[in-house]
C-alpha positions in Angstrom: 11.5 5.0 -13.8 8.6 5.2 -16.6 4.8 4.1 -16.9 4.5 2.1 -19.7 2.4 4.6 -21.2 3.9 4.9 -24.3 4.5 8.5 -26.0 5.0 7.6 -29.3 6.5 4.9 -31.7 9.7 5.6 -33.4 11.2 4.7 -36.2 14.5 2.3 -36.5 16.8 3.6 -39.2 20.0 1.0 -38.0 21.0 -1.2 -35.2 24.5 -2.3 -36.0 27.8 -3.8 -34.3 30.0 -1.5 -33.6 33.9 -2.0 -32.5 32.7 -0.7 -29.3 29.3 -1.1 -28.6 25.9 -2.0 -30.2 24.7 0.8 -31.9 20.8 2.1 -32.1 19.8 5.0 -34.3 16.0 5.8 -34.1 13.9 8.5 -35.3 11.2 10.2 -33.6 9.0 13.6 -33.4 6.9 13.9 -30.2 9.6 12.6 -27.5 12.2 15.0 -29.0 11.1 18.2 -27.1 12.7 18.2 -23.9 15.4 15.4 -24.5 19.0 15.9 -24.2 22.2 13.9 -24.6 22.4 11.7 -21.2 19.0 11.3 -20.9 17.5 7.9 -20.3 14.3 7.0 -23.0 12.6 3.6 -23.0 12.9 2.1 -26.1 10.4 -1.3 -26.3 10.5 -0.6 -22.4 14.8 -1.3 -22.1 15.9 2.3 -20.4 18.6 3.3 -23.1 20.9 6.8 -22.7 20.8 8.9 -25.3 24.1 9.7 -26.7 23.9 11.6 -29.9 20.8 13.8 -31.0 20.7 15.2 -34.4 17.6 17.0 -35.3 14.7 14.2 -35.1 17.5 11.1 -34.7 17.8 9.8 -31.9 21.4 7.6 -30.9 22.3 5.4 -28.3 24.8 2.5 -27.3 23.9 -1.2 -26.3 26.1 -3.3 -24.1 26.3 -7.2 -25.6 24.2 -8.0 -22.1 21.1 -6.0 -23.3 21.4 -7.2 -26.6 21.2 -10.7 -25.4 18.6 -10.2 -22.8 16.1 -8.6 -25.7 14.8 -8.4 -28.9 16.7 -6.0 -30.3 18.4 -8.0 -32.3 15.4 -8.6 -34.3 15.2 -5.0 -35.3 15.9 -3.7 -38.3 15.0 -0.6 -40.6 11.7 0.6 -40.2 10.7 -1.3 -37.4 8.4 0.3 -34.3 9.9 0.9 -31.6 8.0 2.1 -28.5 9.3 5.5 -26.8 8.9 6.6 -23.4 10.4 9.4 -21.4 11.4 9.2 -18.3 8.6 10.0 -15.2 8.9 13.3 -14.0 8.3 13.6 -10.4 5.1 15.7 -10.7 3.2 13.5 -13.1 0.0 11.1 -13.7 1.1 7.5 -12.8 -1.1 6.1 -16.3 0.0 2.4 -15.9 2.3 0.7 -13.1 5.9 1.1 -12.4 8.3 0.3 -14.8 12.2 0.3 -14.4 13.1 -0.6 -18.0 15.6 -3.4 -16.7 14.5 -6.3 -19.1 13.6 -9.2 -17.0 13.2 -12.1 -20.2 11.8 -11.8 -23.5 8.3 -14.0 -24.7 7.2 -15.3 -27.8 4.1 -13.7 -29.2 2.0 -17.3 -29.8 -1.5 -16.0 -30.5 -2.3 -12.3 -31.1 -6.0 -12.0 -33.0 -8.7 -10.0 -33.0 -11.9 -11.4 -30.9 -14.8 -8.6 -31.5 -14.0 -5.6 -30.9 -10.9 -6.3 -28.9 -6.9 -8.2 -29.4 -6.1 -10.7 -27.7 -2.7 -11.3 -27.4 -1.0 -14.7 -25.3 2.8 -15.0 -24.9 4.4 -17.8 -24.1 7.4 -17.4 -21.4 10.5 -18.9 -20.4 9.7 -21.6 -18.1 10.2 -20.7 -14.3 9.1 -17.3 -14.8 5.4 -17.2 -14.6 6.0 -17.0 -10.6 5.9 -13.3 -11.0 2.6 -12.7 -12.7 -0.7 -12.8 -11.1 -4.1 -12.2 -12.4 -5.0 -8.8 -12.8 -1.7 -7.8 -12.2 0.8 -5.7 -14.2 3.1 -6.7 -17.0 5.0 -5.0 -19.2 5.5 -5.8 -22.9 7.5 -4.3 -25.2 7.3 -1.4 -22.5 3.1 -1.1 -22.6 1.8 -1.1 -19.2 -1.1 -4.4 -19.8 -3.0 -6.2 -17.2 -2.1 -10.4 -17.0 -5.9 -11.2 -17.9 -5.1 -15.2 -18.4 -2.3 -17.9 -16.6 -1.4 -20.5 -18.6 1.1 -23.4 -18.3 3.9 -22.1 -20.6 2.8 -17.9 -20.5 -0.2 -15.9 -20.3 -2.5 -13.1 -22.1 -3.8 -10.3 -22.5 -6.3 -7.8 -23.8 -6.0 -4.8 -25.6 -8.1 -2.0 -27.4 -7.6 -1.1 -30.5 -6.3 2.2 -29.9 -3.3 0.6 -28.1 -2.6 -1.6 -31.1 -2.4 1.2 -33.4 -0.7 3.8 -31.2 2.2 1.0 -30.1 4.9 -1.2 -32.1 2.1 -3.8 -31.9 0.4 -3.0 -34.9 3.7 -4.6 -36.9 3.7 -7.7 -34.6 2.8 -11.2 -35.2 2.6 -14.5 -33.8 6.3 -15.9 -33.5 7.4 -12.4 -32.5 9.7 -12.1 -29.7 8.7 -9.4 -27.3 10.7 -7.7 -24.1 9.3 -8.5 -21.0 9.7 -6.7 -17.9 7.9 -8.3 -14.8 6.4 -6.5 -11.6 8.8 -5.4 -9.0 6.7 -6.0 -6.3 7.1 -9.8 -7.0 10.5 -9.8 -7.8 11.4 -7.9 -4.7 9.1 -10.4 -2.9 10.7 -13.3 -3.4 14.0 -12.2 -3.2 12.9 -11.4 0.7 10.9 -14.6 0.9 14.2 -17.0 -0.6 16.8 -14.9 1.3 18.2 -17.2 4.5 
């Protein structure tokens, strides 16, 4: 379970095929300090398990599922990726719940600053915009965001520019693809609501 507050943004030094398994080698500094191999990290908000640590690189192994259902394959060296411990029992809760089961991915359609602030709108696969509301939670990329817009084919959001530049966001662009995880309160709901 994490927050989508994210801790820091690592960096992506491979993500290749392996005979095996996908495999992700990141490197990171702040995250690093109480981590051990087993542990589960969110990595652009998909709950990974570590499974090598040496010094400040981080490993870990992708099943072909998660590869499909993200955008990891659009990775490659020195790309941000967004890091995210695990919630420990006894801490703040900074954004909403946030499994780090990938529910879809979006395309990043418009992401521009207006003022002072970004606006960012994301276009969605169709059928899925059933589990946002407005004002409610959404997780890109892992960042805990507020839906602040509906729209036919996605929705938006704002950000400050703190988030932009503390986040993998500060290398996006429209055409991006980003991972998507949607409230569980709705998905939970409708499961009850469509089960006979």
């Amino acid at each position: 379970m994490f927050t989508g507050i994210v801790e820091e943004t690592g960096e992506v030094i491979s993500f290749t095929e392996g005979k095996e398994s996908w495999r992700l080698v990141i490197r990171a500094k702040l995250v690093l300090d109480d981590l051990k191999i087993g542990d589960s990290l969110a990595c652009n908000g998909c709950c990974l398990t570590i499974v090598e640590i040496d010094g400040d690189t981080l490993r870990f192994d992708l099943l072909g599922q998660t590869v499909r259902l993200t955008s990891f394959a659009d990775l490659g060296p020195g790309s941000l990726i967004n890091l995210e411990r695990s919630l420990a029992a006894n801490a703040r809760l900074g954004g909403h719940f946030v499994q780090g089961h990938i529910d879809e991915t979006g395309t990043i359609t418009v992401l521009e600053e207006r003022g002072k602030d970004i606006y960012i709108r994301v276009k969605i696969p169709e059928g899925t915009g059933k589990y946002l509301a407005p004002k409610g939670s959404i997780s890109i990329d892992g960042i805990s965001l507020t839906v602040a817009e509906l729209h036919d084919d996605g929705f938006a959001v704002w950000i400050i520019p703190h988030t932009r530049e503390v986040t993998n966001l500060q290398q996006k662009n429209a055409g991006d693809r980003v991972n998507l995880e949607f409230d569980m309160l709705a998905k939970y709901l409708e499961r009850l609501l469509n089960k006979e």
